[in-house]
C-alpha positions in Angstrom: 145.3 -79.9 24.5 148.8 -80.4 23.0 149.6 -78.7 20.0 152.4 -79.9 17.1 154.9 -77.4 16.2 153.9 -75.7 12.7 156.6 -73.4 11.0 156.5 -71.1 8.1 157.8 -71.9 4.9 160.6 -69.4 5.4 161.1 -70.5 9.2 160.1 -66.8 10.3 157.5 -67.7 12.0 156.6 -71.0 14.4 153.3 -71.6 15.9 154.7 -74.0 19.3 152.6 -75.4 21.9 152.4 -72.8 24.4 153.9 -69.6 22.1 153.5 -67.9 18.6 157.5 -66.6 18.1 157.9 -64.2 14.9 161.3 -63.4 14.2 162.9 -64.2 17.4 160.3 -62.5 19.7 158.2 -64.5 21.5 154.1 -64.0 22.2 152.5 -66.2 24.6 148.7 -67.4 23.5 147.2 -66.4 26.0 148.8 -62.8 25.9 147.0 -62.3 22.5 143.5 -61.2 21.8 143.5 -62.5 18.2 145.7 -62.2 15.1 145.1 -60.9 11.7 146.7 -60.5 8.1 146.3 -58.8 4.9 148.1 -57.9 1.9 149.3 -54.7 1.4 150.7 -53.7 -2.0 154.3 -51.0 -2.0 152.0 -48.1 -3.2 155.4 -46.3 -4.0 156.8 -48.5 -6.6 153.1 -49.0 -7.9 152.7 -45.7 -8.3 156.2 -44.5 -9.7 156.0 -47.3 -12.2 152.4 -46.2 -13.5 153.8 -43.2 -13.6 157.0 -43.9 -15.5 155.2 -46.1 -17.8 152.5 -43.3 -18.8 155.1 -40.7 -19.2 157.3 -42.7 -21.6 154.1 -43.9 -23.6 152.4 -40.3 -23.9 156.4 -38.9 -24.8 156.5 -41.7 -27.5 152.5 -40.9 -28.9 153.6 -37.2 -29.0 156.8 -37.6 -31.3 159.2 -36.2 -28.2 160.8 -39.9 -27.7 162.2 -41.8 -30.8 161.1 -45.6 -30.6 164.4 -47.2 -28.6 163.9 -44.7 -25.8 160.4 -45.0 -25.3 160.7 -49.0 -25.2 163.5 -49.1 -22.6 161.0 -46.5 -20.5 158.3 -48.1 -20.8 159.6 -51.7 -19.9 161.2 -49.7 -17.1 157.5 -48.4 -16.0 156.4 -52.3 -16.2 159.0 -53.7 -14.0 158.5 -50.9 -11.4 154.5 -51.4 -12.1 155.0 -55.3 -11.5 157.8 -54.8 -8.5 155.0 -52.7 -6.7 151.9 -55.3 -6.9 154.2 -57.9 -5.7 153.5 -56.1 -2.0 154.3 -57.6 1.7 151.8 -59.2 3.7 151.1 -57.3 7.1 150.9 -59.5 10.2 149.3 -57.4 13.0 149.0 -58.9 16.8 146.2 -57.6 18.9 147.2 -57.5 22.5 145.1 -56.6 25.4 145.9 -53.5 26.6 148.5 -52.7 24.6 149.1 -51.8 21.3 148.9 -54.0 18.1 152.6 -55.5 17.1 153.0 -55.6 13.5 155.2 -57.3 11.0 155.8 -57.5 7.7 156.3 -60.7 6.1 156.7 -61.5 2.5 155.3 -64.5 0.3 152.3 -65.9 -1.0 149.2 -64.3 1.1 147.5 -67.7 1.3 150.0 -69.4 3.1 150.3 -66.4 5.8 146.1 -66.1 6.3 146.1 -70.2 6.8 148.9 -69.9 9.9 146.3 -66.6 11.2 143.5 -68.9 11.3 145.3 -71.6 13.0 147.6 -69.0 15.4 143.2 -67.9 16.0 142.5 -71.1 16.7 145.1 -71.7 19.4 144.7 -68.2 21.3 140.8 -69.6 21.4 141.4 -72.9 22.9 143.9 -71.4 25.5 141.3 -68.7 26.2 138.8 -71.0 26.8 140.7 -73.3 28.6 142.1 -70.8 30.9 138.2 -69.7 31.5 137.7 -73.2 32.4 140.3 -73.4 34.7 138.9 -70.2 36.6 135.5 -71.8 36.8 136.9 -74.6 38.0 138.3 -72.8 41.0 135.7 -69.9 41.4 133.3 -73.4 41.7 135.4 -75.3 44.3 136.5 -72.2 46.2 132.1 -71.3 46.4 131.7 -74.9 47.2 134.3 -75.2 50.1 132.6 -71.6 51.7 129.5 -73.0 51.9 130.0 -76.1 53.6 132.5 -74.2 56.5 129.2 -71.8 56.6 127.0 -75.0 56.9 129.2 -76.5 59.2 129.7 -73.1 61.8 128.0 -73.1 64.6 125.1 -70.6 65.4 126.5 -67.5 67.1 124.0 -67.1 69.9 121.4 -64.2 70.4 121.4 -61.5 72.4 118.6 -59.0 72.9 
């Protein structure tokens, strides 16, 4: 089966007809057990922004912060709150034998999860038609072994 070249919106990653390449490197289908992807937020920034946003609120409730202040702080904490949930997306490459590879890749997580199930989809049909392939040969080479056994003559008996 031949399959078209599909690229990434970015051009980081290309899903070709023999190869899945992610940032220049280069991972053959057949090399790869399966791929997967999820969203991962930056617990940091999160964090630090909650943080920061809390702090100036409860300093403005108690009187310690006059009202400029406390507005600048808090709008701080949002931007850091709303920089952290914009996250990466975690690419992670299961390889036989060796460890995963993983890459971090940012964007929309929908587009990222549709090129995992199609970069799935290809590592399946190469594993099975690498299988077939083998079956194919296991059966010709059992085949061909059994007719030079048929066709051998009987060795003769001595008692």
């Amino acid at each position: 089966m031949v399959f078209t070249v599909v690229r990434s919106e970015d051009g980081r990653m290309a899903l070709t007809n023999e190869a899945l390449e992610i940032n220049g490197q280069v991972f053959g289908w057949r090399e790869l057990e399966g791929v997967d992807v999820q969203p991962v937020r930056w617990l940091l920034w999160f964090l630090l922004g909650g943080f920061t946003l809390a702090g100036f609120m409860l300093g403005f409730l108690q009187n310690w912060l006059r009202t400029i202040p406390a507005a600048m702080g808090m709008a701080l904490g949002a931007l850091l709150l709303a920089f952290g949930t914009r996250g990466a997306n975690r690419w992670r490459l299961h390889r036989p034998g060796q460890e995963a590879a993983y890459f971090a890749l940012s964007g929309p997580a929908r587009g990222w999860q549709q090129l995992a199930a199609e970069s799935n989809r290809r590592i399946r049909q190469r594993h099975d038609e690498a299988a077939a392939a083998a079956e194919y040969w296991l059966h010709m080479s059992w085949n061909a072994s059994q007719a030079a056994r048929a066709n051998a003559p009987e060795p003769p008996e001595h008692f």
